[in-house]
C-alpha positions, -999 to +999 in steps of 0.1 A: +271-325+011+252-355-005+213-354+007+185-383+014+152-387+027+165-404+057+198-406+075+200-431+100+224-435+130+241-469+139+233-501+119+223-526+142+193-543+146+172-511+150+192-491+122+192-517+099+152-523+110+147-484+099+167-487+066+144-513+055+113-494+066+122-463+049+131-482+015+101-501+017+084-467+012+103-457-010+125-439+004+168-423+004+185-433+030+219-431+048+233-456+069+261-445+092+277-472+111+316-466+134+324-501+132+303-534+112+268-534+104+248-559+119+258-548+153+260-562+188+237-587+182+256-601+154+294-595+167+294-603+203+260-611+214+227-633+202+247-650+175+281-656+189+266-665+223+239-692+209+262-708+191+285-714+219+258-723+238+247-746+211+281-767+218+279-766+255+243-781+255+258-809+227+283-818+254+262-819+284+240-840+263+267-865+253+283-865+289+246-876+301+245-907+278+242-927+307+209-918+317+196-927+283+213-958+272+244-950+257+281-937+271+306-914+255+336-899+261+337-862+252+371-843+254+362-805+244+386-787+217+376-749+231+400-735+201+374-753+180+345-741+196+354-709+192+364-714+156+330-724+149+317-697+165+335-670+144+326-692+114+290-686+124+294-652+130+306-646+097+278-665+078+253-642+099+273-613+087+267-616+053+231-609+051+242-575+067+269-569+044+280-535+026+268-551-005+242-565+002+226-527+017+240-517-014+218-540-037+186-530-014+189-493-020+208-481+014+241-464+015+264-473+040+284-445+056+315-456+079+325-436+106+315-417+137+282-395+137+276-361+148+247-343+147+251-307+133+212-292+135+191-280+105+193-319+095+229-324+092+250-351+103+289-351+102+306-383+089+343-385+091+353-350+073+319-358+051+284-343+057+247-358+048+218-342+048+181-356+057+150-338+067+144-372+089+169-387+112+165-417+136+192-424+160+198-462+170+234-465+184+225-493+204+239-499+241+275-510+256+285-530+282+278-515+313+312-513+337+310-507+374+324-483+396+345-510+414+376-499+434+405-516+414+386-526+384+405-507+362+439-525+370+424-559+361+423-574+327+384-579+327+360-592+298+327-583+287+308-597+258+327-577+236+359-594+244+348-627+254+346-642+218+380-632+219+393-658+238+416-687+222+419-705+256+394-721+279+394-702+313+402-727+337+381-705+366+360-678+356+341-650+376+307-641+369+296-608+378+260-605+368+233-632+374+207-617+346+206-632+311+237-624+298+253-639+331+234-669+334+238-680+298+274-675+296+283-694+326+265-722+322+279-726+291+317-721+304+307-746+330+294-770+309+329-767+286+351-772+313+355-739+333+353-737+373+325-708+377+315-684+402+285-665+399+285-633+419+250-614+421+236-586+445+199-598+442+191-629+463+179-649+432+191-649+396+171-635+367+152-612+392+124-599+365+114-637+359+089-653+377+100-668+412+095-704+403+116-696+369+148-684+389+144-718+413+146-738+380+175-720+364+192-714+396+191-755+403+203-760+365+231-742+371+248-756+398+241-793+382+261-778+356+291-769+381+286-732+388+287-725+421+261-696+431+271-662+453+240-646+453+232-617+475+266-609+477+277-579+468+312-570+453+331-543+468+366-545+454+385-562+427+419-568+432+443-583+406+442-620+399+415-614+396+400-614+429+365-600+439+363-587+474+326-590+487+307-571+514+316-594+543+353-594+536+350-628+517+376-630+487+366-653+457+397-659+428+398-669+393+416-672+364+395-640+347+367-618+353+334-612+332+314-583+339+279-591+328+258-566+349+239-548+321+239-524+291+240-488+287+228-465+259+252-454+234+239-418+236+271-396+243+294-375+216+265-375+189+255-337+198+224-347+205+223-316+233+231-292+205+192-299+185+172-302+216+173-343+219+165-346+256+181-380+275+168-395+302+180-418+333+212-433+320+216-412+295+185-429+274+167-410+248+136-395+257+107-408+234+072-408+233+045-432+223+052-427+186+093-431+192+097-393+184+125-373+204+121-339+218+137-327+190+112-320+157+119-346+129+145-366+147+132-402+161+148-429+180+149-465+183+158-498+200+185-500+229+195-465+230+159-456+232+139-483+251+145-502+279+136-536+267+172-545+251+163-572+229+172-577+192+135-578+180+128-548+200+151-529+182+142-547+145+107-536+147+112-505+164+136-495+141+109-499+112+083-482+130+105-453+134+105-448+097+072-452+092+063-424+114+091-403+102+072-402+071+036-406+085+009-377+085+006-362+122-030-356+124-043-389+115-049-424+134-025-451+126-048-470+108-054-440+081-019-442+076-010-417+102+017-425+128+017-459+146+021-461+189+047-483+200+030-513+219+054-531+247+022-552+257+032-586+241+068-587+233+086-617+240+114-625+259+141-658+266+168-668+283+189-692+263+202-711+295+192-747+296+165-749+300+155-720+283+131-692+305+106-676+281+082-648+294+056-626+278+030-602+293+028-599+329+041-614+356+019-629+388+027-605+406+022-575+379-014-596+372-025-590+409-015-557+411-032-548+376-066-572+383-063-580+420-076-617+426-097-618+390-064-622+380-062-666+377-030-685+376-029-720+355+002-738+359+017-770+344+048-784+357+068-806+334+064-838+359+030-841+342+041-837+307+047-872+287+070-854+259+089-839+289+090-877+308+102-890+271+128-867+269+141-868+307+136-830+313+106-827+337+121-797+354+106-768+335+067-761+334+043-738+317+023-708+333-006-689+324-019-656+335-056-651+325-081-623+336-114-605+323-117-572+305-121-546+334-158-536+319-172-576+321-152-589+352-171-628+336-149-662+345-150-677+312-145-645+292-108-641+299-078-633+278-040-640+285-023-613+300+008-633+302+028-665+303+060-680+317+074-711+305+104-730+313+123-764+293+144-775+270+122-758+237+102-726+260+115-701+235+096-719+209+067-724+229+059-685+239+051-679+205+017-694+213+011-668+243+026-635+220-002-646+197-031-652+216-019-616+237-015-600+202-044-613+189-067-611+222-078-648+218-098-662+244-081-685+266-110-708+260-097-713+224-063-721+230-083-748+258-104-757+223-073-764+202-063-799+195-024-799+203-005-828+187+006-854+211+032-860+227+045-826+222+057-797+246+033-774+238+003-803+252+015-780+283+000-753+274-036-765+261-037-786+297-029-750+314-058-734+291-081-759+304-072-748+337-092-720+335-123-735+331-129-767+351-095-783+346-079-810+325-071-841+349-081-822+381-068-793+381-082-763+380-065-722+382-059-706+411-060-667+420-034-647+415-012-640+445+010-606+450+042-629+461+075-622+445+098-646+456 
């Protein structure tokens, strides 16, 4: 039995975000990963999906020479799309290597975790022992109970990045992130798509006006849309039955219809860690288990699946492993998780990035107080340059509860669609991070002609208007 400070389950982005922690403070630790560190993120999704996105974008952009003065002839070599896309994958991998954890203090352990009680954790036919454990195994693919399913050859984002071959029509199944970013890209490299979603509009958790952008993006790419359809068989071909008795056929079938937690066959029942809906670990503000000394973090843990989620929780986690119970966070005591400004995108094109609340969550939380500035790209001049004026920018503003004052109001969150939003969100996390005054971001001289001009003019919004416009009151409408 070899012991540590800290032993550490799964090694992606919140594992590997909890290894650092715990060295930072100088503490042991054991990292024990079943398969590659680095993780989903860096195997089969942010990395390996970007970059393919990255080409389809490049030949959109060349196809659409026309409408900027030049023409082109693109003929798309998929094999070497996808060659470059392993080649990137293995670049990213390297800065998650064995080695280097090795150089930075962490032991990798390989091999399939199980949780023993008093601290123990079984590895292979090996045993570590910590008096601290965190448990990040991440999340899987999420496959549906579908009469059929089994019999067909389908692909998730595991597999995909598999593929050699361009699929000459692919099935969607899923029109949230994953979904949408995938087959636009497919689409835009030469598959015929078909995007299959329950909900009436895609990306249902974005603002309305978002999934009217992306949804019209989409189908000038080629998809063609099947939404609020539901799926009720799949037959081999594949074929996807819907609810109406309507049968849609393609060449193969992605399932992109959501992750869930990698929580089962640690033992996790056997030292009183408690799982909620899904089979999620239960955690409280501090990202502790049920279960004294044992924490968790990232997708198996928190709803919010998103590689930086998991980074930082992961290293909060270790802090608080370590940290004093009785005092504040500030005395060096244990630190709350705070979802309040964590941002998220969408890597279609264009990109959907969103912080904070929504318009509707505004209302609901402030009532009317609640003002709406909103900036659509027609107005932009960087956006009119660059022959993208389909996106826009939009700012949630209210007052603290205890002043209820119209020019004393902070962002309580932002939406903003185009070609660079992901980028431009930044400026919202800050100001919500911070608790800036909207009035300074109005204040702030913004280089011109830039994207982000957007987001001073929406500012400005709030407090007499730039051009004419001025903010409106929140509504409750949700699409």
């Amino acid at each position: 039995m070899t012991s540590y400070d800290l032993v550490v389950l799964g090694a992606g982005a919140a594992g590997l975000g909890a290894a650092a922690g715990a060295r930072a403070i100088g503490k042991s630790v054991a990292l024990v990963e079943m398969d590659k560190p680095g993780g989903e993120c860096t195997y089969s999704g942010c990395i390996p999906s970007k970059t393919l996105i990255e080409s389809a974008r490049r030949v959109r952009e060349a196809r659409d020479g026309t409408s900027y003065g030049f023409r082109s002839v693109v003929e798309v070599d998929f094999p070497a799309v996808m060659s470059r896309v392993r080649a990137v994958v293995s670049a990213v991998a390297q800065d998650e290597s064995p080695d280097r954890l090795r150089r930075q203090g962490i032991d990798l352990w390989p091999g399939r975790a199980r949780l023993l009680g008093g601290g123990g954790v079984r590895v292979g036919s090996s045993t570590v022992q910590a008096e601290r454990i965190i448990v990040a195994t991440g999340a899987q693919p999420r496959i549906p109970q579908l009469p059929g399913l089994a019999a067909v050859d389908y692909l998730t984002n595991k597999t995909l990045f598999e593929l050699t071959d361009l699929p000459p029509r692919l099935l969607v199944l899923g029109g949230g992130v994953t979904g949408c970013e995938l087959a636009q890209a497919f689409a835009r490299l030469g598959s015929e798509v078909t995007l299959i979603d329950s909900m009436p509009r895609l990306l249902a958790e974005e603002e309305p006006e978002a999934s009217t952008v992306v949804g019209q993006a989409l189908e000038a790419s080629g998809l063609r849309l099947m939404l609020g359809r539901k799926v009720v068989r799949v037959d081999t071909g594949p074929v996807a039955v819907l609810d109406e008795g309507t049968t849609v056929t393609g060449s193969h079938l992605l399932l992109a219809v959501g992750r869930n937690p990698q929580t089962s066959d640690l033992g996790l029942d056997t030292v009183g860690v408690e799982l909620g809906e899904a089979g999620i670990v239960k955690v409280d503000e501090h990202l502790s288990t049920t279960a004294d000394g044992i924490f968790a973090a990232g997708d198996c843990a928190w709803p919010l699946q998103l590689t930086h989620v998991g980074y930082e929780q992961g290293r909060l986690a270790a802090h608080n492993a370590f940290a004093p119970h009785n005092r504040p966070g500030l005395l060096g005591g244990r630190r709350e998780w705070d979802p309040s400004a964590i941002p998220r995108v969408t890597f279609t094109d264009p990109e959907v990035a969103h912080v904070g609340l929504t318009e509707a969550q505004a209302f609901a939380a402030y009532g009317d107080s609640a003002r709406v500035g909103y900036v659509s790209d027609t107005h932009s001049d960087r956006a009119r340059c660059a022959g993208r004026t389909e996106g826009f920018v939009k700012l949630i503003a209210a007052p603290p509860k205890v002043l209820r004052s119209k020019l004393l109001v902070k962002l309580v969150g932002m939406t903003a669609v185009g070609p660079v939003a992901g980028e431009l969100i930044t400026q919202g996390t800050l100001a919500m991070r911070a608790g800036v005054l909207v009035g300074r971001i109005a204040q702030s001289v913004h280089a011109y002609p830039t994207w982000s001009m957007s987001v001073r003019i929406a500012a400005a919004q709030f407090f007499g208007g730039y051009g004419g416009q001025t903010a409106r009151p929140a509504k409750n409408a949700d699409g």
